[in-house]
C-alpha positions in Angstrom: 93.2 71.6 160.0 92.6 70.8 156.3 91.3 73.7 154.2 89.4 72.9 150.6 90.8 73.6 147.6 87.8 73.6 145.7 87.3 76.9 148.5 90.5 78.8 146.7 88.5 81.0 144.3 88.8 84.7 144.5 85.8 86.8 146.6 83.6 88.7 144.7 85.5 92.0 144.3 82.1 93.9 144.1 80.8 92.8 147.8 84.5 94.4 148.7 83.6 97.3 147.7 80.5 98.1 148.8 81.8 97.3 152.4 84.6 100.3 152.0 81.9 102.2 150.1 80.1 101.5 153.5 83.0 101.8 155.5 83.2 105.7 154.2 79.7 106.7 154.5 79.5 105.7 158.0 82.5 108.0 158.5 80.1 110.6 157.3 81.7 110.8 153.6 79.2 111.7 150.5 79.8 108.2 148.8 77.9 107.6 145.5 77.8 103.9 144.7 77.5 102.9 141.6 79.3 99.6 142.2 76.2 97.2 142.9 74.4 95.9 140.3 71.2 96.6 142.9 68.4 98.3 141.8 68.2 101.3 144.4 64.2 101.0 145.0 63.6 97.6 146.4 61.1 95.6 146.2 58.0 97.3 145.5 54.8 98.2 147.5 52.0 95.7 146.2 54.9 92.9 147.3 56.2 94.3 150.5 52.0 94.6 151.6 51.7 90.8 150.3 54.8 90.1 152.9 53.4 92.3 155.8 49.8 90.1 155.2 52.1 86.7 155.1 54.0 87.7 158.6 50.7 88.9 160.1 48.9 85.9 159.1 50.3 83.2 156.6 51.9 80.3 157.2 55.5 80.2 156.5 56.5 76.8 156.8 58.8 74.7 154.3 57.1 74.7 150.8 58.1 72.3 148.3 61.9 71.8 147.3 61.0 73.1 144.3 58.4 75.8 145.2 55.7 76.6 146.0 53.1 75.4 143.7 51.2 79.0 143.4 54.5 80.9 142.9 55.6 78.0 140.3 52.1 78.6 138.3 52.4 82.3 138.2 56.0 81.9 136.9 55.1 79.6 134.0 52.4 81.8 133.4 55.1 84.9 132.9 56.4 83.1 130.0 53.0 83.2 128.3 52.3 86.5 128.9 56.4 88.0 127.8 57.3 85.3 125.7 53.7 83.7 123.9 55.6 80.3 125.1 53.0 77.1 126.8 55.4 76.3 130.3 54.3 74.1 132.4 54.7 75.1 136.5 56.6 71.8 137.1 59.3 72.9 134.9 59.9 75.7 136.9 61.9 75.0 140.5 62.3 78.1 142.2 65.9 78.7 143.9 67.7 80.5 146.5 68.2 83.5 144.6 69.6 83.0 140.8 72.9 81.7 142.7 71.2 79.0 144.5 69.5 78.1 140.9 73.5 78.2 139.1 74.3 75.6 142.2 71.8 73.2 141.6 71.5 73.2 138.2 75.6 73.3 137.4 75.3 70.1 140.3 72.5 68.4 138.4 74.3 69.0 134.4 78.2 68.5 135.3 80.2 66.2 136.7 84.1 66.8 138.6 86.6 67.4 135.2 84.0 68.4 132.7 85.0 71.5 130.8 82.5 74.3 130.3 83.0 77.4 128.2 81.5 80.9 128.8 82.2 84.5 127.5 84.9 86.5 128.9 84.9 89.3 130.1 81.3 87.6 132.3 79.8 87.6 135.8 82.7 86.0 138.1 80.7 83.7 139.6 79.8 81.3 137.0 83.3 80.7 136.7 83.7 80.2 140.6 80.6 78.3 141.6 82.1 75.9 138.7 85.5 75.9 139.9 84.4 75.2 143.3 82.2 72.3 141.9 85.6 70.7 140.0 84.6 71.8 136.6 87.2 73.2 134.4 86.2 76.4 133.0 87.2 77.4 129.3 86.9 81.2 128.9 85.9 82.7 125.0 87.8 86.3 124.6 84.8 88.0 123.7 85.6 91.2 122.3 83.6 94.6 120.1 83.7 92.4 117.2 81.0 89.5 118.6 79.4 92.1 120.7 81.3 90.7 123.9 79.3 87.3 123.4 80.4 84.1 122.6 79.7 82.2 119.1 79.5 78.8 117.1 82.6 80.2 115.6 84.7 80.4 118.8 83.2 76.8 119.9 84.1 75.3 116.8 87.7 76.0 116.8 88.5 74.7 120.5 91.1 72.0 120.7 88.8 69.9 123.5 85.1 68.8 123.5 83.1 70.7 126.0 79.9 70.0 128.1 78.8 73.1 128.9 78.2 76.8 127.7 77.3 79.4 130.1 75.2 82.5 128.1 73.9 85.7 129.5 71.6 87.9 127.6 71.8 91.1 128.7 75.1 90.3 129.8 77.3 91.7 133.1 79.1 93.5 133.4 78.6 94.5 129.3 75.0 94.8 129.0 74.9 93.6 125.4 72.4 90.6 124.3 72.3 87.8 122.4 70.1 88.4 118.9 67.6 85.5 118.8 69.0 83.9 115.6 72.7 83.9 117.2 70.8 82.1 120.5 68.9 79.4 117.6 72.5 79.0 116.4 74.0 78.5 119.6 71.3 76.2 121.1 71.5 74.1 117.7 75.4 73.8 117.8 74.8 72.6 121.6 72.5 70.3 120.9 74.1 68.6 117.8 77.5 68.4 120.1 75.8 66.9 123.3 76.8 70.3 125.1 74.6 71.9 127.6 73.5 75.5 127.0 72.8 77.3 130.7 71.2 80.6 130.1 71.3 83.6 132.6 68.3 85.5 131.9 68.3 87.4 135.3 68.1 91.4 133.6 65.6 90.2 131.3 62.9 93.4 130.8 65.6 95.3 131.6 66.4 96.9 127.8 66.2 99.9 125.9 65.6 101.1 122.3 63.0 99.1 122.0 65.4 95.9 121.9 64.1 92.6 122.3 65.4 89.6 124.0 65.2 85.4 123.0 64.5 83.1 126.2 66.3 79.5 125.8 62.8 78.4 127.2 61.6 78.2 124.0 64.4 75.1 123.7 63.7 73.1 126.3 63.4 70.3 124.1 67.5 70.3 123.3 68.3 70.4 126.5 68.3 74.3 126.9 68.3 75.1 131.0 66.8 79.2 132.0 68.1 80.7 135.2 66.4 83.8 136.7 65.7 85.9 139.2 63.7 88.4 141.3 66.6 90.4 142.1 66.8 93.1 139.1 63.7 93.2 137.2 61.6 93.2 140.2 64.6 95.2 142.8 63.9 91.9 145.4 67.8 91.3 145.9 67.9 91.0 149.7 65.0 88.7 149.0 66.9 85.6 147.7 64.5 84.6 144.9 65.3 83.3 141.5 64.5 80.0 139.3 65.4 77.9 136.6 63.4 76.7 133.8 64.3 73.2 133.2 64.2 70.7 130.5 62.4 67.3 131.8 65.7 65.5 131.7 67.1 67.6 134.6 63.6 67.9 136.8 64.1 65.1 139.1 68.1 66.1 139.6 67.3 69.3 140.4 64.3 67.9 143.1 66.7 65.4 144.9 69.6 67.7 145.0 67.4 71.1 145.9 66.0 69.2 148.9 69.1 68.3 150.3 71.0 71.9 149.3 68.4 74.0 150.8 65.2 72.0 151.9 63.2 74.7 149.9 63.9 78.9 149.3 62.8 81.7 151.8 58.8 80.7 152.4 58.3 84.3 153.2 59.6 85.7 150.1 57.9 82.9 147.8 54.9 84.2 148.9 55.2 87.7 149.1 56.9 87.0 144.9 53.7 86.0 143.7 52.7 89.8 143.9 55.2 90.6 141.4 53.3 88.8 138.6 50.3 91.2 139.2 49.9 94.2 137.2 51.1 96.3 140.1 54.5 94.4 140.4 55.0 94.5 136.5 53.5 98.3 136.9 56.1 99.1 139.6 59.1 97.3 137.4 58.6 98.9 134.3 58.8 102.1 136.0 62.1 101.3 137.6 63.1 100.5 134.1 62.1 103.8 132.5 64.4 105.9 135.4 66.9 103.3 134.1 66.9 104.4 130.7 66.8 108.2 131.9 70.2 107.2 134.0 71.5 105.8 130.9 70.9 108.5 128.3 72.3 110.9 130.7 75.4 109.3 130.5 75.7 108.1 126.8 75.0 111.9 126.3 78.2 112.9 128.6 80.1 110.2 127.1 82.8 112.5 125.1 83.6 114.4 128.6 85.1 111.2 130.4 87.6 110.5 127.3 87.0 106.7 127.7 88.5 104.9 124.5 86.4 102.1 123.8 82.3 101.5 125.5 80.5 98.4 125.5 76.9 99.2 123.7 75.0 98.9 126.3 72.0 97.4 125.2 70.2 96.0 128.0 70.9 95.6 132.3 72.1 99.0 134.0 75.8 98.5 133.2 79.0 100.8 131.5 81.7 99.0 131.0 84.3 101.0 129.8 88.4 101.4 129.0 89.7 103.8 130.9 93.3 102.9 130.1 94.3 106.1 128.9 94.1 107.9 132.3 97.5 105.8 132.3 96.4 104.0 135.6 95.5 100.0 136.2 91.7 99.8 136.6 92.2 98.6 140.5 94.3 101.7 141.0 91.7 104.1 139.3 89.1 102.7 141.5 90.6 102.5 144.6 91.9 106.6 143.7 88.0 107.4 142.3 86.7 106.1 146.1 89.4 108.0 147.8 89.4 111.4 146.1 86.2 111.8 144.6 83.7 109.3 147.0 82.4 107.4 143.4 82.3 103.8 144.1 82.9 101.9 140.3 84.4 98.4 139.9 87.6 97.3 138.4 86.9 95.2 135.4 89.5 93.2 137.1 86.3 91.3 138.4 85.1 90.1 135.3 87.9 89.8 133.3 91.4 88.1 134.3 93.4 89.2 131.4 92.3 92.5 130.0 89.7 93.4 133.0 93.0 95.9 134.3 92.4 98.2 131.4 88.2 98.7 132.2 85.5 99.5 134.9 81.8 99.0 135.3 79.7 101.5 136.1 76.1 100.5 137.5 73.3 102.9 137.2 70.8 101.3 138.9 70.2 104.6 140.7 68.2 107.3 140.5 69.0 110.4 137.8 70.5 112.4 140.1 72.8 110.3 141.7 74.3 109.4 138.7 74.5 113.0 137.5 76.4 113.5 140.3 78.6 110.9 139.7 79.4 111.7 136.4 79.8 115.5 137.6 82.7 114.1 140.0 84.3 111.5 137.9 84.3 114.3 134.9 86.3 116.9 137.8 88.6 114.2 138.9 89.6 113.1 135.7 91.4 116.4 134.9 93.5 116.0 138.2 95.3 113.0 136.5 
C-alpha cells in the first residue's frame, strides 16, 4: 500500500531519547535527563485544583474551535498586563499545544511550493510540519556573529522571493533572543516584501539578567502571526495547550481549518489554564524561573571544566548549546557514549542543525539544582576518560 511522501521527515531525535533515557531507568540505572526541554515541576497547584473542580463538576464538552471564550479573554488580557498591548480575545484561537497552533496557522498562511526561511541551527519541527505541508523550507546559517538569529541582511541576499520567516525569541535549542529593534526591522522588511513573519514565542518569561523580550503582537497590523504555549512558562506540557495571536486577515482561516483539524483543544485543560493567569499561576511560574536561573549560573560558572570551544549566550529558555568537537567525537557518538557510560541524557545538535549540528549538543536544565549539579559532576569525570 501507498505510503506519503510528505510522511518522509525525520522523528524528533529528542522523543528518541527520552524513551532509551527511559529504557535505562526502568532497568534500574541512575539516568539524569537533561534531554527534554520539559520543565521538571508540572503544572502547578492553583491549576491542577482548577482541573480536580472541572472533573468533579464542570462540563467538559467541545468548546469553540477556537476556544473557549473565558480562556481567550484571560489570554488577551496577558498581553496587557506583560506587554502594555490592547488585544482583543477573538484574535486569540487557542490550539492543540503550540504544535497544533504551527499546523493551523502554517495551513491557513502557505500554500504547496511556497518557500519559507527560518534560522538554522532551530527547533526541527518548523522545518518538518512545513515539509510535510509541501512547503519548501530555506534555512539561514545563523552563526555567533547574528547571535544564531536570522536578519534583513541574510533575507536580502537570497536568490528567490520567500513567503514566509519562521522567528523564535528565546530561541531552541540556542536560547538567544531577538532585540526589539532587530524584530521592528524584521517585521518591516516582511511586510514591505509581502512575506509573512510567524513568531514562536513559547519560552517567553523565561529570561535572565534582567533581559527583555519584543512580542510580534504588537504587529498585527503587517501581518505579524504569535504562537505560544502553556507548556514551558507555565510546566503544562502533557497538557496540550498553546495559541496563536493572529492578525484579522488569518481569523476566519484559522476557524474553518481548526474546526475540521481538531474540532476544538483538550476542554479539560482549557479550563483548568485559566488558573494560570491568576496571581498564583504567574506566582508558581516565576518561581520555576528563578530555580532556572540557579541551574544556569551553576553551569556558566563550571563552564571552563567541560573545555567546550564555543557556547551559545544563553539568554533566555533553559538551553546550552555547545561545541563539543574537540572531545574528537561526532555529537551522535558523544551522546549515545555520555548515556552509556555516564547515564547523562543530552541531545546531539544533529537535531537542530543538518550541517554543522554533528559538532554540538544541547543541554536542557529545566531541572532542579541538584540534578544538574550532578550532571555536570558526571559529564566533567567522563570527559577525562576520552
Amino acid at each position: 500500500m501507498k505510503v506519503s511522501r510528505r510522511s518522509q521527515v525525520p522523528a524528533f531525535a529528542v522523543m528518541e531519547i527520552i524513551a532509551a533515557a527511559n529504557a535505562r531507568r526502568a532497568a534500574g540505572r541512575p539516568v539524569l535527563n537533561l534531554c527534554a526541554g520539559e520543565p521538571s515541576t508540572g503544572a502547578s497547584d492553583v491549576v491542577r485544583d482548577r482541573a480536580a473542580r472541572m472533573l468533579a463538576e464542570g462540563d467538559l464538552g467541545y468548546t469553540e474551535s477556537m476556544g473557549a471564550p473565558p480562556l481567550r479573554a484571560a489570554i488577551a488580557a496577558h498581553y496587557g498586563r506583560w506587554y502594555d498591548l490592547d488585544i482583543e480575545a477573538r484574535q486569540v484561537a487557542v490550539t492543540t499545544g503550540s504544535s497544533g497552533g504551527f499546523v493551523v496557522a502554517f495551513l491557513a498562511a502557505f500554500d504547496v511550493g511556497d518557500r519559507v526561511a527560518l534560522a538554522r541551527p532551530g527547533y526541527p519541527a518548523y522545518k518538518n510540519i512545513l515539509t510535510a505541508l509541501g512547503c519548501e523550507v530555506v534555512e539561514l546559517p545563523c552563526g555567533p556573529e547574528t547571535r544564531y538569529q536570522p536578519t534583513v541582511a541574510q533575507l536580502e541576499a537570497l536568490d528567490t522571493p520567500v513567503a514566509g520567516l519562521v522567528v523564535a525569541s528565546p530561541a531552541n535549542p540556542t536560547g538567544t533572543m531577538i532585540e526589539a529593534a532587530a524584530l521592528a526591522e524584521l517585521v518591516a522588511w516582511c511586510s514591505a516584501h509581502g512575506v509573512r513573519l510567524i513568531s514562536d514565542e513559547i519560552y517567553h518569561g523565561i529570561t535572565y539578567d534582567d533581559a527583555r523580550v519584543a512580542t510580534a503582537a504588537r504587529y498585527l497590523d503587517q501581518g505579524a502571526v504569535v504562537v505560544n504555549s502553556f507548556s514551558k512558562y507555565w510546566a503544562m506540557t502533557g497538557w496540550r495547550l498553546g495559541w496563536l495571536v493572529l492578525p484579522d486577515d488569518l481569523l476566519a482561516p484559522v476557524d474553518a481549518l481548526a474546526s475540521n483539524v481538531s474540532l476544538c483543544p483538550p476542554a479539560l485543560a482549557q479550563h483548568a489554564g485559566i488558573a494560570a493567569f491568576s496571581p498564583a499561576g504567574y506566582a508558581a511560574a516565576q518561581a520555576n524561573v528563578d530555580r532556572y536561573a540557579a541551574a544556569r549560573a551553576l553551569l556558566l560558572s563550571r563552564l571552563p571544566e567541560f573545555g567546550w570551544t564555543r557556547v551559545a549566550p544563553a539568554d533566555g529558555a533553559f538551553y546550552l548549546y555547545a561545541d563539543i568537537s574537540a572531545s574528537g567525537l561526532d555529537s551522535v557518538t558523544w551522546c549515545a557514549r555520555l548515556l552509556d557510560e555516564a547515564d547523562v541524557a543530552l541531545t546531539p545538535g544533529t537535531d537542530f542543525d543538518g550541517v554543522d549540528g554533528h559538532d554540538w549538543v544541547r543541554l536542557s536544565f529545566a531541572s532542579s539544582v541538584e540534578v544538574v549539579a550532578e550532571a555536570v559532576d558526571r559529564i566533567v569525570a567522563w570527559q577525562q576518560t576520552l
